[in-house]
C-alpha positions in Angstrom: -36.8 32.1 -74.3 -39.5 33.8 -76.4 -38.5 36.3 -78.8 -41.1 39.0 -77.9 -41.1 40.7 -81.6 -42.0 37.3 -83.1 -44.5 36.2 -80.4 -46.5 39.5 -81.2 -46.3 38.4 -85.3 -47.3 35.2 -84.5 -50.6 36.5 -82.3 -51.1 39.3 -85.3 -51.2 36.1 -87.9 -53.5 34.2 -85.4 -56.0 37.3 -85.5 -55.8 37.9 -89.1 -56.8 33.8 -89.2 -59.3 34.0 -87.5 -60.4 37.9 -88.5 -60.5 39.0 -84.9 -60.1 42.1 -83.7 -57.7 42.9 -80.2 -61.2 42.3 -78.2 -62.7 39.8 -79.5 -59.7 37.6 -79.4 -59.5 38.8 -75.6 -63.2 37.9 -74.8 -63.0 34.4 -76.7 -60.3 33.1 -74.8 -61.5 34.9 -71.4 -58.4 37.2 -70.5 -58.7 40.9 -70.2 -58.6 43.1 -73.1 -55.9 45.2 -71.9 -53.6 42.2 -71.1 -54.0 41.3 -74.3 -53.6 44.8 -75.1 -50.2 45.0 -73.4 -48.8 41.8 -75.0 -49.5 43.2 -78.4 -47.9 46.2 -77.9 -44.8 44.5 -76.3 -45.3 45.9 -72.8 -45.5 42.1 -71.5 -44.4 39.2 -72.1 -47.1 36.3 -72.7 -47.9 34.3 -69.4 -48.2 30.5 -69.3 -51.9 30.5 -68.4 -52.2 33.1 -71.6 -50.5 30.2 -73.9 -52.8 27.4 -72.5 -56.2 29.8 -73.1 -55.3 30.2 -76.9 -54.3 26.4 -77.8 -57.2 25.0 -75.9 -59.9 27.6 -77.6 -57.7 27.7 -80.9 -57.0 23.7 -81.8 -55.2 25.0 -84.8 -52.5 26.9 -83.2 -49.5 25.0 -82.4 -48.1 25.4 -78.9 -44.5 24.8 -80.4 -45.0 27.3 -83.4 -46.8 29.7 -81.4 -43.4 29.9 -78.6 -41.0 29.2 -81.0 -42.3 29.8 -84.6 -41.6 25.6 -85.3 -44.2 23.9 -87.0 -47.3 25.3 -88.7 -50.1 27.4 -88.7 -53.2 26.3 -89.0 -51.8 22.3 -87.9 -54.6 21.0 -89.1 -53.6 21.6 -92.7 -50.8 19.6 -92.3 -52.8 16.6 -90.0 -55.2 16.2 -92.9 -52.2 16.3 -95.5 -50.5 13.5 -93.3 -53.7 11.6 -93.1 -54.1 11.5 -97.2 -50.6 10.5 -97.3 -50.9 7.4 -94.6 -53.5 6.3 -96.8 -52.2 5.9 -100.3 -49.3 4.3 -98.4 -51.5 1.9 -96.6 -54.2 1.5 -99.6 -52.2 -1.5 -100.8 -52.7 -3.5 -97.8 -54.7 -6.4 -97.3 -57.4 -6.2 -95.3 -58.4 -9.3 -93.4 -60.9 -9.8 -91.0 -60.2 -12.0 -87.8 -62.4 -12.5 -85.5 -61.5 -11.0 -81.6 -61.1 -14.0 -79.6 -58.1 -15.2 -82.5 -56.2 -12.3 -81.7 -53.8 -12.3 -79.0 -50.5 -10.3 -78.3 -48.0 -11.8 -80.9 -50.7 -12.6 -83.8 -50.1 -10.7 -87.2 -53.1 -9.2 -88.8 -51.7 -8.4 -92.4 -52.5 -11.4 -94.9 -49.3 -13.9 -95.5 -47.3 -13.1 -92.7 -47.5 -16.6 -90.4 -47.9 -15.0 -86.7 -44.6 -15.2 -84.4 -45.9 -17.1 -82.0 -49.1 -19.6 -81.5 -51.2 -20.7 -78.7 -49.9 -24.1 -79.6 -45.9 -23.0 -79.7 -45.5 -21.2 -75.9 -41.9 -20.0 -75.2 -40.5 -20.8 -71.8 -37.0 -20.4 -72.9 -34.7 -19.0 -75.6 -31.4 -19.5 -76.5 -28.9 -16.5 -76.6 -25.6 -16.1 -78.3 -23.5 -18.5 -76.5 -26.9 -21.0 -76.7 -27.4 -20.9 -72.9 -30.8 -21.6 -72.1 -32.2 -18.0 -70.9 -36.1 -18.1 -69.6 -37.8 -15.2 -69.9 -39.3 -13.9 -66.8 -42.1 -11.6 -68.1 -42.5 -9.2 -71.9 -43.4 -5.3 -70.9 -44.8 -3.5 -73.6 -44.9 0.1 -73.9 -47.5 2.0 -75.4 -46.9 6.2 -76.5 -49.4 7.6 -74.3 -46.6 6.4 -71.1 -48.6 3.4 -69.9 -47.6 -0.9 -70.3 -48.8 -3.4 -69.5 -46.9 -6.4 -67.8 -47.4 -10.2 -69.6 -45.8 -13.5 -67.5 -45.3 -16.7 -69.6 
């Protein structure tokens, strides 16, 4: 549930950001000034449609911090400080440049790490514990964004 008292903070901070006044915040993200109006002075609470209008015209303002008051304001401080560290940590990585048709599912691409598996070694069958030949029937492989994609041997 949304703490009222803290949503209306939040919203104050997001003005003050962005040095809006009551308004002009209303008019940018298209609802009507005396919604807005009525949110700020804790006559209402915010509506779902009203959260959706100020993360998609405000990419800064974090759905989870602008409920809840988790996370940050503005996120993209903290993307960009995440992107500098990612690459000092990766800075020491080889970089080695193979060419697309050498790639395939189960090739490594950092230098010095022999692939898992070749064009010229296929796997039909493994052995498990007990050294029972098991063949493998097909490898799924699921990506973040909630799609896979389906390989037979």
């Amino acid at each position: 549930m949304v703490n009222i008292d803290d949503f209306i903070k939040r919203l104050e901070i997001i003005l003050d950001y962005y040095n809006l006044s009551a308004s002009a915040f209303a008019d940018k993200i298209n609802v009507q000034r005396s919604s807005l109006s009525h949110l700020l002075s804790g006559r209402n609470k915010p509506s779902l449609d009203f959260i959706i209008k100020v993360i998609e015209v405000f990419p800064e303002v974090d759905l989870y911090w602008i409920l809840n008051g988790k996370g940050n304001f503005p996120k993209s401080e903290i993307v960009a400080q995440s992107v500098i560290e990612i690459e000092k940590d990766t800075s020491s990585l080889p970089i080695v440049d193979i060419p697309n048709s050498e790639l395939d599912l189960f090739s490594t691409v950092e230098k010095g790490i022999p692939p898992t598996l070749s064009e010229s070694n296929t796997v039909e069958s493994i052995k498990t514990e007990n050294n029972s030949p098991e063949e493998i029937e097909r490898i799924v492989v699921f990506f973040k964004n909630g799609t896979f994609k389906n390989y037979k041997p």
